[in-house]
C-alpha positions as CSV (number, residue, x, y, z in Angstrom):
1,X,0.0,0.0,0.0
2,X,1.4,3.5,-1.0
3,X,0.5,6.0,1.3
4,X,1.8,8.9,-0.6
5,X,1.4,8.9,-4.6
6,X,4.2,12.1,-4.3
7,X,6.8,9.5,-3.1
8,X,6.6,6.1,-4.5
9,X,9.3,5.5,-2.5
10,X,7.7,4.8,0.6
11,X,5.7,1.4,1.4
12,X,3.9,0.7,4.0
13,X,2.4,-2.6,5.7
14,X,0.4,-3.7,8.5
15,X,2.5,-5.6,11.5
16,X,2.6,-9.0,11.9
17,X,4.4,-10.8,15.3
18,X,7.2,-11.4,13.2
19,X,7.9,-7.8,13.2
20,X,8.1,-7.1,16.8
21,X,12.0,-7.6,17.3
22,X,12.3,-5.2,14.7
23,X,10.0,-2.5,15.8
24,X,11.6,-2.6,20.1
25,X,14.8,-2.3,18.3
26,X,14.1,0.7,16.2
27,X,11.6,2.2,19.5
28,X,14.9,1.7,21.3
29,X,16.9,4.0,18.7
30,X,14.1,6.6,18.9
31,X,13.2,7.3,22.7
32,X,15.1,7.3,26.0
33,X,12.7,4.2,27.0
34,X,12.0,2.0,24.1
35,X,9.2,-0.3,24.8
36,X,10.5,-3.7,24.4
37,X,9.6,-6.7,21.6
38,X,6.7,-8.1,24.8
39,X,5.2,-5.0,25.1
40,X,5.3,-4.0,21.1
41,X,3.9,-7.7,20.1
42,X,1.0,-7.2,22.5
43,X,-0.2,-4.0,20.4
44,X,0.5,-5.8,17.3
45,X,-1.8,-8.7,18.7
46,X,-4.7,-6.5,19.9
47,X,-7.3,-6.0,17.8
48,X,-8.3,-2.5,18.8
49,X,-4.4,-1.4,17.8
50,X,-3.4,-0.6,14.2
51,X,0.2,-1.0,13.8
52,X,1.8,0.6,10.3
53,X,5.2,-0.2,9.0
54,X,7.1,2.0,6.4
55,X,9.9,1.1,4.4
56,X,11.7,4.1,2.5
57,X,13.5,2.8,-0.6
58,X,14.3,-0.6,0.6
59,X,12.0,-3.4,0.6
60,X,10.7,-5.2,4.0
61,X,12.6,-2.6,5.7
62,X,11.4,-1.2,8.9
63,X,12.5,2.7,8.5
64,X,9.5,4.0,10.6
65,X,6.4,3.0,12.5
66,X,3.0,4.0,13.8
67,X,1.1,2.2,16.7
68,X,-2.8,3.8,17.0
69,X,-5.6,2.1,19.5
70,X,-9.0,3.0,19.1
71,X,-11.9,2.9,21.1
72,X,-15.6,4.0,20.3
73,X,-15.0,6.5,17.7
74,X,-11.7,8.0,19.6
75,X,-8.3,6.7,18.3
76,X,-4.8,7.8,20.1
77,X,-1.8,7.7,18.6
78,X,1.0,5.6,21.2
79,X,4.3,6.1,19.4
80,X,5.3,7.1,15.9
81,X,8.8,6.1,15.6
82,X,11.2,6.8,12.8
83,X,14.6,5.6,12.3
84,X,17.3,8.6,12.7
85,X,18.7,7.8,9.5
86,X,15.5,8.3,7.6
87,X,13.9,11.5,9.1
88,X,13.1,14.2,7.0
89,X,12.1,12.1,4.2
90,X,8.4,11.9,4.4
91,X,8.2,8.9,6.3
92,X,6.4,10.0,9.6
93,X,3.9,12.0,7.5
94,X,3.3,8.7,5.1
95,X,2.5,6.5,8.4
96,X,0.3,9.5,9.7
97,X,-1.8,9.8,6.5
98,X,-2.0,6.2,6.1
99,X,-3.5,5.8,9.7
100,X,-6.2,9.1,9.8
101,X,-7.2,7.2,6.5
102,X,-7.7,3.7,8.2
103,X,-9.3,5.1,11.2
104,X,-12.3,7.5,9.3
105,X,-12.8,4.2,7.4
106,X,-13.3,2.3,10.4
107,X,-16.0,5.3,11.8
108,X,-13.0,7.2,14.0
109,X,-14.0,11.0,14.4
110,X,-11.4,11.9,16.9
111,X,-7.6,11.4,16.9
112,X,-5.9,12.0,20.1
113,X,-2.2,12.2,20.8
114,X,0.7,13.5,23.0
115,X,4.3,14.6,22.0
116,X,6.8,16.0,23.7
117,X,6.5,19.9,24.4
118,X,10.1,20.8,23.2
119,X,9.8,18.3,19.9
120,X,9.4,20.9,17.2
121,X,9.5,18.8,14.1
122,X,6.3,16.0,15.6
123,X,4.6,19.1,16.2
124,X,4.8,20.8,13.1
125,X,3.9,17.4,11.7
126,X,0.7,16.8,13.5
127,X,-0.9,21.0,13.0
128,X,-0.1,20.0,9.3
129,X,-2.6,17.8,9.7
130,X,-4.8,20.5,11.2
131,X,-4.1,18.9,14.8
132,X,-5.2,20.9,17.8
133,X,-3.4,21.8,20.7
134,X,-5.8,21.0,23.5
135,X,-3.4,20.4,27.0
136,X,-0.4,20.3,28.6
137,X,0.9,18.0,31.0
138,X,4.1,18.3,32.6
139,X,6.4,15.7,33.7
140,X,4.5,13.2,31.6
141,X,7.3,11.3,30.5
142,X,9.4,9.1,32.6
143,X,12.2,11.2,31.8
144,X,10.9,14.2,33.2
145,X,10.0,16.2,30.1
146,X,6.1,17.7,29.8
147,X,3.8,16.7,27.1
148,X,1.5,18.7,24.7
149,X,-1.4,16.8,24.3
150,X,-2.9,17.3,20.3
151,X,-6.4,16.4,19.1
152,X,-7.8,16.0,15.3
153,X,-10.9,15.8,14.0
154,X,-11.2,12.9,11.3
């Protein structure tokens, strides 16, 4: 499935439990606490989680990916990870459009995430999408850092 027809370059695929190993390590590469491959395959096995993977240039790749778990018709968005190597090439926007698309198929009307207050770049990414600021919370991460908390009508 191409998410983008702008770049043909980027694939994307839903997770299997194969994948897991692949997606803790990359988490890991991304975020002071990566989740590890238990925690990641119990997403990928839960049926209320969507779990995207994109691949940028290199088939069955894992360059990126997108974990979303809905419930009623709300959706939140648990990590979007994308390898350091590959940011900056459309890959965090391509598993962002791909997942708003799934979830207003599936009867979604309200995306809900939280990114880190001083992360500039997932910011910009998300009001491109005509995200919301709605909240703050500070010291929401384990590291200490506060959290603006987004929301996006689908």
């Amino acid at each position: 499935m191409q998410a983008m027809p702008d770049n043909d370059s980027i694939a994307l695929r839903i997770a299997v439990s194969d994948d897991t190993g692949d997606l803790a390590r990359l988490h890991a590469r991304c975020f002071p606490r990566g989740w590890d491959e238990t925690s990641i395959g119990t997403f990928v096995a839960n049926p209320a989680c969507m779990v995207f993977i994109a691949s940028a240039g290199e088939a069955n790749a894992c360059h990126g990916f997108l974990i979303a778990r809905s419930a009623s018709s709300e959706a939140e968005i648990l990590t979007l990870a994308v390898d350091p190597g590959h940011r900056h090439k459309g890959v965090a926007r391509a598993l962002l459009a791909a997942t708003i698309a799934r979830l207003k198929l599936t009867g979604i009307t309200q995306l809900f995430l939280e990114v880190e207050s001083d992360n500039e770049a997932a910011e910009c990414l998300y009001r491109g999408f005509g995200a919301k600021s709605v909240g703050h919370r500070p010291a929401y991460y384990e590291h200490g850092a506060d959290a603006s908390i987004f929301s996006l009508a689908l």
